[in-house]
Backbone as numpy.savetxt, mean C-alpha at the origin, in Angstrom:
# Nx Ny Nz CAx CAy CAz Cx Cy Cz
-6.25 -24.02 5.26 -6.82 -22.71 5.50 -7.54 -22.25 4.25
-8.79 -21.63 4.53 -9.36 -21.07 3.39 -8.95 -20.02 2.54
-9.10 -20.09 1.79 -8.00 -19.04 0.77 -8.56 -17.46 1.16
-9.59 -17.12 1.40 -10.17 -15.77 1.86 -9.64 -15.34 3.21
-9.46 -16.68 3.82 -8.98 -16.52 5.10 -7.45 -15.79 4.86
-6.98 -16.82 4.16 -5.10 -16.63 3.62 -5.12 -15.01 3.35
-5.90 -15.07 2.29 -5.86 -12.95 2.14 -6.19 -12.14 3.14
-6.98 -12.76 3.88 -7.44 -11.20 4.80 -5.99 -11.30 6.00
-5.81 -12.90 5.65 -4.33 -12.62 6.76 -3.19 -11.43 5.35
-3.20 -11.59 4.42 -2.30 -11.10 3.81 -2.05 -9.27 3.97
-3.39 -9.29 3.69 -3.80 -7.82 3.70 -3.42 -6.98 4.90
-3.74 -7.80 5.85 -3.20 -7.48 7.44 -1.58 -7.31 7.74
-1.31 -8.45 6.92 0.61 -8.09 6.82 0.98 -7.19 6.09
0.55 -7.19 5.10 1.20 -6.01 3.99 0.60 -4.30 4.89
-0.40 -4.28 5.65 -0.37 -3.37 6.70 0.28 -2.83 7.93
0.88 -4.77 8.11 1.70 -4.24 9.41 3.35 -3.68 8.63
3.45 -3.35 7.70 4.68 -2.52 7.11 4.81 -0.94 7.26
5.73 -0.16 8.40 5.71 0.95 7.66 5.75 1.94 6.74
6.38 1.32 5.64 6.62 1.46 5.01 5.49 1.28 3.52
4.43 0.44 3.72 3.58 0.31 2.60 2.55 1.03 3.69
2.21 1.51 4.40 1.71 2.94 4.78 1.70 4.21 4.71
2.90 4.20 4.54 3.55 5.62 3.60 3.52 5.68 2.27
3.54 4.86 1.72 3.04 4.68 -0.03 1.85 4.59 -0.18
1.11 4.07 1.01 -0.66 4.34 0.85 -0.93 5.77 0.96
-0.14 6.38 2.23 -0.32 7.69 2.29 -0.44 8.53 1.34
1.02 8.33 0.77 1.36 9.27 -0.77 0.08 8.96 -1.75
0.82 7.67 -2.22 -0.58 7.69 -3.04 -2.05 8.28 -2.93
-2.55 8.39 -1.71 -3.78 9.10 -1.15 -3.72 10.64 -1.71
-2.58 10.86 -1.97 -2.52 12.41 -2.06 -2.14 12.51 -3.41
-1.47 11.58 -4.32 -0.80 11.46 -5.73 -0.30 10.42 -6.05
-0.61 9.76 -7.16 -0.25 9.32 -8.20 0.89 9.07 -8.55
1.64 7.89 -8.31 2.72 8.11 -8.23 3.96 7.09 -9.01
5.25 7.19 -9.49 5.72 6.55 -9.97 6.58 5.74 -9.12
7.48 4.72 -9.09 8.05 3.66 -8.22 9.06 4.87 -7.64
9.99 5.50 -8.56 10.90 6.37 -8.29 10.35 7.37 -7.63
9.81 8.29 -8.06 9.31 9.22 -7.03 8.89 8.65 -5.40
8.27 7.72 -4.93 7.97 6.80 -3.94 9.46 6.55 -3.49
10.03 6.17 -3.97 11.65 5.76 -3.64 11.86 6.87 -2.99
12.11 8.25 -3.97 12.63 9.45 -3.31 12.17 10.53 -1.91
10.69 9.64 -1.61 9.67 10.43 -0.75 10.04 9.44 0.50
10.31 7.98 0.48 10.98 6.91 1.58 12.29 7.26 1.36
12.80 7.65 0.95 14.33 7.42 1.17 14.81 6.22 0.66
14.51 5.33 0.30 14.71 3.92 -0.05 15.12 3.10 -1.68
15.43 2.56 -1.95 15.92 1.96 -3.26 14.55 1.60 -3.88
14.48 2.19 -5.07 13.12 1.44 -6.11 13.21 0.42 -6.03
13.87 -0.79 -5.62 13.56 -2.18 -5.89 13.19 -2.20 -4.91
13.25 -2.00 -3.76 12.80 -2.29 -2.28 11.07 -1.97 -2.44
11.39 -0.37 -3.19 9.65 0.16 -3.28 9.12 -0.42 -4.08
9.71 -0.75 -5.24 8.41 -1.95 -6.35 8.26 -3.78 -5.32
8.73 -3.48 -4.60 8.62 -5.15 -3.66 7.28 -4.46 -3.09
7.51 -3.62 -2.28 6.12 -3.14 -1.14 4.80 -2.90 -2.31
5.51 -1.96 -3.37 4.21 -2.44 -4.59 3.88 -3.46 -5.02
4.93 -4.70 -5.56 4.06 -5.64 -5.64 2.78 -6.41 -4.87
3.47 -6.12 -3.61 2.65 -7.21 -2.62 1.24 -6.47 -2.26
1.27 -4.70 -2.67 0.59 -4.03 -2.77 -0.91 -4.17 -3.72
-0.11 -4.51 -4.92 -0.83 -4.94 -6.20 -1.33 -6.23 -6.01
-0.60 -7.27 -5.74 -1.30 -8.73 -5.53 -2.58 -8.52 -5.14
-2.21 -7.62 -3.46 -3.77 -7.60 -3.16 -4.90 -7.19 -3.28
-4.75 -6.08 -4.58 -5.53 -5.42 -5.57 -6.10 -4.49 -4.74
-4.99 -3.80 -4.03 -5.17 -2.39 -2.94 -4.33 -1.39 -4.02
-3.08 -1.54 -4.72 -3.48 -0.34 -5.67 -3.14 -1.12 -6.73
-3.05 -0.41 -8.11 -2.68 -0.71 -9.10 -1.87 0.59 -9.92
-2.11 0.47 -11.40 -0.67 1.51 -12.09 -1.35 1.52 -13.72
-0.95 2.01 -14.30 -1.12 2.92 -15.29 0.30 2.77 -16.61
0.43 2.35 -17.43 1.66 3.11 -18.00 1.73 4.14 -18.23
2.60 4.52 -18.74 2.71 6.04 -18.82 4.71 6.29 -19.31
4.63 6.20 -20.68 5.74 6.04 -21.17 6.91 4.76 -20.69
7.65 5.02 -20.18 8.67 3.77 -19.93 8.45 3.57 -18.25
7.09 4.32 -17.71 7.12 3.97 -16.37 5.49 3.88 -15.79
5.05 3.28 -14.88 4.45 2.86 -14.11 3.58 4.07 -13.35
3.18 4.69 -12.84 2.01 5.21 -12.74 1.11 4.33 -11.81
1.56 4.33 -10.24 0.48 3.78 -9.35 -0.60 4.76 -8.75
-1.59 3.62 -8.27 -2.68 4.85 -7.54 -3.15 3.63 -6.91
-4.11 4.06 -5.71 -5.04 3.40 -4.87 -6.05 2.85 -5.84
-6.35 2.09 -6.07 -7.22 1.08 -6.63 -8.33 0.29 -5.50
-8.12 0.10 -3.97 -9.17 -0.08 -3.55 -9.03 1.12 -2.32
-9.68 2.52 -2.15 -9.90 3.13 -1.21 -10.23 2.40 -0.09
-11.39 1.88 0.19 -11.68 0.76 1.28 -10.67 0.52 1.95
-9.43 0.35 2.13 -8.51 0.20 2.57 -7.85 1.27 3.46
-8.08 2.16 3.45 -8.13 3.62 4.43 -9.71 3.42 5.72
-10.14 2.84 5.50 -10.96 2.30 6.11 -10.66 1.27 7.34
-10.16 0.27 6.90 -9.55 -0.54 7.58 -8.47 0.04 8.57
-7.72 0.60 7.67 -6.47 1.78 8.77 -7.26 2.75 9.89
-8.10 3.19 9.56 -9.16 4.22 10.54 -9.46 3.32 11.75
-10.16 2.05 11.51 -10.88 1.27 12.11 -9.29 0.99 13.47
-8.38 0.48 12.69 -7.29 -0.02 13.66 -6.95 1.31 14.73
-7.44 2.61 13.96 -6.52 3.44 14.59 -8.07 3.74 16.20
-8.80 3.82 15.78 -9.95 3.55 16.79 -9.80 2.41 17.88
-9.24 1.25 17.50 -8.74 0.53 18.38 -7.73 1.16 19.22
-6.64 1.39 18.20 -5.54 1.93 19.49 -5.99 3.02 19.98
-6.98 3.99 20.09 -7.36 4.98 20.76 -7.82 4.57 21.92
-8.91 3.54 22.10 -9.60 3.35 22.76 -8.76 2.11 24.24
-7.68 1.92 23.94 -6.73 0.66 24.32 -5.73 1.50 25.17
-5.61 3.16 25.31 -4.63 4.32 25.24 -4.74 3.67 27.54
């Protein structure tokens, strides 16, 4: 498989997560640290720096330091794009 191919499948998985939708969300609105993200899911920071990593791989967001912590943000907007597009599908599928 072609490696462009391999990512756009990747990108598509790391979408089908609810959970790294809601951290796209947030982030859309703020800037955010792993912990704070933790506390807005309900969920354990290691769970949320996993959905960030796979986040970051695909260079959909990235982070910042910022003293002893991390500092993410959307790094490719375009990617709210893609979410729009799907959600036009399921409209039209109703």
């Amino acid at each position: 498989m072609k490696e462009e191919r391999r990512r756009m499948i990747n990108v598509f998985h790391a979408l089908a997560s609810e959970s790294r939708l809601k951290i796209l969300e947030y982030l859309s609105e703020k800037n955010s640290t792993t912990k704070e993200l933790a506390e807005l899911l309900d969920r354990k920071t290691s769970t949320v720096s996993k959905h960030l990593r796979i986040l970051k791989d695909l260079g959909i967001v990235w982070f910042l330091p910022h003293n002893m912590n991390k500092i993410y943000y959307i790094k490719y907007k375009g990617i709210f794009e893609i979410i729009e597009k799907a959600e036009d599908i399921l409209k039209r599928n109703k």
